[in-house]
N, C-alpha and C positions, 0 to 999 in steps of 0.2 A: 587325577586330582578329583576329590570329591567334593560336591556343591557346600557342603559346611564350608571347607578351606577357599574357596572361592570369595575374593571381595571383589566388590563393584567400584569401579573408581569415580569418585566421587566431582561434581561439577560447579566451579563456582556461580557466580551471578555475572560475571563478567563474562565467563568462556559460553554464559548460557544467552548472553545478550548477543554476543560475536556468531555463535550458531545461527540463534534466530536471525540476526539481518543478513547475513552471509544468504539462508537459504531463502529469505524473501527476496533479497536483490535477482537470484537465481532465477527463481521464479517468475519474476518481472521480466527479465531477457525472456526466456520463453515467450509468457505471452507476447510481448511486445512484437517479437520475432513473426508469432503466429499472423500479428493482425498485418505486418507485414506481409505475409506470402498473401493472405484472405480478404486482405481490406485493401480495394484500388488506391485510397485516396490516403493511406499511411504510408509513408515511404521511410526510409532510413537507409541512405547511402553503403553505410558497412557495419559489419558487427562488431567494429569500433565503438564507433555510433552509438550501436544498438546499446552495451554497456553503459554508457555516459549517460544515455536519457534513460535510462532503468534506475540508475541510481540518482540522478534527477528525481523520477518521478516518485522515488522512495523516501527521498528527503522532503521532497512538498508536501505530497500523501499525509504522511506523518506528520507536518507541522502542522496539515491544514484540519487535522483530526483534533489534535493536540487544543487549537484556534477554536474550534467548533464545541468541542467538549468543555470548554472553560467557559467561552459564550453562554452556554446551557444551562450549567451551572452559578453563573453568575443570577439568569434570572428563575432559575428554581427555586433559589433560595427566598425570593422576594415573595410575596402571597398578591393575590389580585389575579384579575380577569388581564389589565392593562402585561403585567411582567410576562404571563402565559403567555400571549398573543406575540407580542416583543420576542421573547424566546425563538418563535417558530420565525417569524420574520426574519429576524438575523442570522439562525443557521442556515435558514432556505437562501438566504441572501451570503452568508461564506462559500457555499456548498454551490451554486451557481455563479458568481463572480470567480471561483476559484480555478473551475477551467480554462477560461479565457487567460489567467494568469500563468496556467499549465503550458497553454501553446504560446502565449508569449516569450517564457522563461526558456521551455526549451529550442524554440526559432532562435533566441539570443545568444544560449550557452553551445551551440551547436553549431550555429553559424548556417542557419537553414540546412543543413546536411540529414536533419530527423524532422520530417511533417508525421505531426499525429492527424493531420486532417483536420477537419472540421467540428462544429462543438459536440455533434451529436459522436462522433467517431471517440473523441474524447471522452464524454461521458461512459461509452462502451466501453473503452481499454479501462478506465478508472474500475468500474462494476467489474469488469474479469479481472483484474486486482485483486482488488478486496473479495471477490469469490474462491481467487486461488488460497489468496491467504488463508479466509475461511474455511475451507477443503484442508488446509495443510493441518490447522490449526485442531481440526477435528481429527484426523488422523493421529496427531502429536496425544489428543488424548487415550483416545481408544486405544493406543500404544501402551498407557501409562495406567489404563485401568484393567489390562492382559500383562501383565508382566513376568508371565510368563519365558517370554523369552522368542 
């Protein structure tokens, strides 16, 4: 078969959404898993567990981005010294209450069976998160600007 008769099969927005969380969720177990063997004070009983707060922490993740982006938004739009100031205070202020909401929510949903540890240990797994995703996310392009094959 020659590459003219070749077609590429084509991807909707939905199969492309299902991708994407599919391999973020993925990625989450991993780390999680990691801070597990590497971090004394993370535990997670089984890789039951491990699953459930991964995708726990993927739906907070996300809402709390979603939460913080719109807060931001709300006061960029406003002009002044006071909405600037306001802005920084309130995402600094989602972005650190939101931890404590992180070990709460998954102590609850879990039934203590998953310790992320402490806030600082949360903060870390949060950052290797969002750095794996970033890593992924870079790759997903570099992929897409070679397309060669």
């Amino acid at each position: 078969m020659t590459s003219e008769s070749r077609t590429e099969p084509s991807v909707t927005q939905a199969q492309f959404r299902f991708a994407k969380a599919l391999t973020e969720i993925l990625v989450y177990i991993v780390v999680l898993n990691l801070f597990v063997e590497y971090v004394q004070a993370v535990v997670i009983e089984s890789f039951s567990v491990s699953v459930v707060t991964a995708v726990l922490l993927w739906l907070m993740l996300g809402a709390i981005v979603r939460l913080e982006r719109r807060v931001a938004d709300y006061f960029r739009r406003k002009t002044g010294v006071l909405p600037r100031v306001l802005r920084y205070v309130c995402v600094w202020a989602i972005l650190f209450v939101s931890k404590f909401v992180i070990l709460e929510v998954v102590a609850f949903v879990t039934a203590g069976r998953a310790v992320l540890g402490h806030f600082f240990e949360v903060v870390a797994i949060v950052l290797a998160l969002m750095a794996a995703e970033a890593l992924l996310s870079w790759i997903y392009r570099r992929l897409a600007a070679h397309p060669s094959g």
